[in-house]
C-alpha positions in Angstrom: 57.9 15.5 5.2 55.3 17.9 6.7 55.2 20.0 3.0 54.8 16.7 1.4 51.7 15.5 3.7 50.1 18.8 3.5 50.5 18.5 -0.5 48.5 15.2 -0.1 46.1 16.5 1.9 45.3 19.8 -0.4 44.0 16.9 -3.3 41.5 15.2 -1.4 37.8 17.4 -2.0 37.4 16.7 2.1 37.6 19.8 4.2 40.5 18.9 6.4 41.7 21.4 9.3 43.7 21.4 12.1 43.2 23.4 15.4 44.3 24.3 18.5 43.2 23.2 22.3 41.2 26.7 21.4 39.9 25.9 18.4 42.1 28.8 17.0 42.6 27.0 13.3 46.5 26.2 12.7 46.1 24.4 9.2 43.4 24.6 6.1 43.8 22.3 2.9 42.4 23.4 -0.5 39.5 21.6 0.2 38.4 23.7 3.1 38.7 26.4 0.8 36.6 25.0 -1.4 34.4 23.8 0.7 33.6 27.3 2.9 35.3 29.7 0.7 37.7 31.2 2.8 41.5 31.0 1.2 43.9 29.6 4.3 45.5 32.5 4.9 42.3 34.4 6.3 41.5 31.7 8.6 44.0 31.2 10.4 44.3 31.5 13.9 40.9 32.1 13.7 38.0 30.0 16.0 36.4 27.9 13.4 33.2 27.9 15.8 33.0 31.4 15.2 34.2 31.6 11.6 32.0 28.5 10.8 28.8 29.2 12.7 28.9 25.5 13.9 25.9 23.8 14.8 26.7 20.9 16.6 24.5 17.5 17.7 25.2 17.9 21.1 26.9 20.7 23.6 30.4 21.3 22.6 31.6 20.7 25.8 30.3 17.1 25.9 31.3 16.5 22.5 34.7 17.4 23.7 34.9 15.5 26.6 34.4 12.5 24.2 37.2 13.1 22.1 39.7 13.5 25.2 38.5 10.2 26.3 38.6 8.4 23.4 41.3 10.2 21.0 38.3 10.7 18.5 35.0 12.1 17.7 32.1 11.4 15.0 28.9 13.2 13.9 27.1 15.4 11.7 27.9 19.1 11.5 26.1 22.2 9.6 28.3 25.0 9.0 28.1 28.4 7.0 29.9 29.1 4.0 31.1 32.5 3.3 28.6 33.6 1.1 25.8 32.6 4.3 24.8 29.0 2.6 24.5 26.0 5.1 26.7 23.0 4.4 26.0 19.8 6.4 29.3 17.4 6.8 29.8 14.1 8.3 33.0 14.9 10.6 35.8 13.3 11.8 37.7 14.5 14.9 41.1 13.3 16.2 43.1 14.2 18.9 46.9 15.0 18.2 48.9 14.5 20.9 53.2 15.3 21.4 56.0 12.7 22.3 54.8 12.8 26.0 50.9 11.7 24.8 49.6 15.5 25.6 46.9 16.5 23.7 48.4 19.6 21.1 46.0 19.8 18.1 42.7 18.5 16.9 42.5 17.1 13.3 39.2 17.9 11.6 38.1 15.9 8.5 34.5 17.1 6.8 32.9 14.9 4.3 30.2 17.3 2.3 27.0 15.4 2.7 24.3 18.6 2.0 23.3 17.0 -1.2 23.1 13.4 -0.2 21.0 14.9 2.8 18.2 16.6 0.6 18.2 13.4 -2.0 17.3 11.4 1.6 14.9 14.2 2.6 12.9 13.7 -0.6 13.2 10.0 -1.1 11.2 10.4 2.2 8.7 12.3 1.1 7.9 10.5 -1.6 7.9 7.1 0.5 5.6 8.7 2.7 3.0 10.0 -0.4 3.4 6.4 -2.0 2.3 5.3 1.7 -0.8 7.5 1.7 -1.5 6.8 -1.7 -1.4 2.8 -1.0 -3.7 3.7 1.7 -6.0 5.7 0.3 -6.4 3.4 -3.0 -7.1 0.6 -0.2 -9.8 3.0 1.5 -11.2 3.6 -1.9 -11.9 -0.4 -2.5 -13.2 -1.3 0.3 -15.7 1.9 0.4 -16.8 1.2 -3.0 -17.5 -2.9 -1.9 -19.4 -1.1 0.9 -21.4 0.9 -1.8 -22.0 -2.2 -3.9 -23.3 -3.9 -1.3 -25.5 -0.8 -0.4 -26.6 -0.3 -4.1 -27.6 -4.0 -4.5 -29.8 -3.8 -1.5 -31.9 -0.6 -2.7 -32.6 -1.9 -6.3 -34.0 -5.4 -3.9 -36.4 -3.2 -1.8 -37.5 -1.3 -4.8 -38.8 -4.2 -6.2 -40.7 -4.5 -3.1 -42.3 -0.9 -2.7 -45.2 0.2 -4.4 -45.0 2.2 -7.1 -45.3 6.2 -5.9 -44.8 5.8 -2.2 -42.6 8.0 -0.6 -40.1 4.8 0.2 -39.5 4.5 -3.0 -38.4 7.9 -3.3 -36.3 7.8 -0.2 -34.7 5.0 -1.7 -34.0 6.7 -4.7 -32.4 9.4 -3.1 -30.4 7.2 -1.2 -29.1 5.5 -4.9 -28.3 9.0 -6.1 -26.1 9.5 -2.4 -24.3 6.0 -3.1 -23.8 7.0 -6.8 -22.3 10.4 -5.8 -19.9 8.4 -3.2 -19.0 6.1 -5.9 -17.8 8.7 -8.0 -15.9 10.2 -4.9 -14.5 6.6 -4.2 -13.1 6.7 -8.1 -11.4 9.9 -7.5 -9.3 8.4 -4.2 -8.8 5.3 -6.7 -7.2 8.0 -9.4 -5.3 9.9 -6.7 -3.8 6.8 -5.4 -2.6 6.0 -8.6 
């Protein structure tokens, strides 16, 4: 029964491992294999903490304490392949426990989620550029109103100041300014887009 479970368990693509109170690793499906790229017979006995180079969410003490409260544990794991790369997995902890309900073995079920995590990683990026791009474009409009407003008013007082004063060339050189900031105000219009 036990050579037809573990036969099961060496098609899934999961990691799935089983340990010892000491973490000492007692079972390793195909998967694990594939997964970290040690073959089971290496590993075992081995302290997949150690083998693994687990970093964990929280202490491993706490995350212990957990599972021998509740029979099971759940979180997000990054572990080292052999070759050095960093895997991140969703895992599954459960407690094994004999006849008389002592706890024997834990039961270690990794879901590789490294890829789904980057995809995530830049579908937030590129929220957060399409954000600053939303604002910017609404910046943009609202200046260039501004600068409408400011470019109607000069051509008014210019009507109003005689020809060759020095207003009228201050003014002038203020319509050149707003000109240059409407051109400026097009550019964070073309960057929004």
């Amino acid at each position: 029964a036990l050579r037809k479970q573990a036969q099961l368990l060496d098609l899934t693509h999961d990691s799935i491992f089983v340990r010892d109170l000491e973490d000492r690793i007692t079972y390793w499906n195909r998967g694990a294999a594939m997964q970290f790229g040690w073959p089971g017979p290496e590993v075992m006995g081995k302290v997949t903490h150690e083998l693994l180079a687990t970093v964990f969410p929280a202490p491993l003490d706490k995350i212990k304490a957990t599972l021998f409260q509740t029979g099971h544990w759940e979180g997000t794991l990054t572990y080292a392949r052999r070759d050095g790369s960093l895997i991140t997995v969703a895992s599954r902890w459960a407690l094994q426990r004999d006849n008389d309900g002592a706890p024997v073995a834990i039961l270690e079920i990794n879901n590789d989620i490294t890829d789904r995590m980057k995809l995530e990683e830049a579908q937030l990026i590129a929220q957060k550029l399409e954000s600053v791009g939303v604002l910017a474009g609404g910046i943009a409009h609202d200046f260039n109103n501004i600068l409408t407003v400011i470019l109607g008013n000069i051509s008014l007082l210019e009507l109003h100041v005689q020809p060759g004063s020095a207003g009228l060339e201050h003014l002038r050189i203020a319509e050149e300014a707003c000109i240059l900031a409407s051109r400026l105000s097009k550019k964070l219009i073309t960057f929004a887009k």
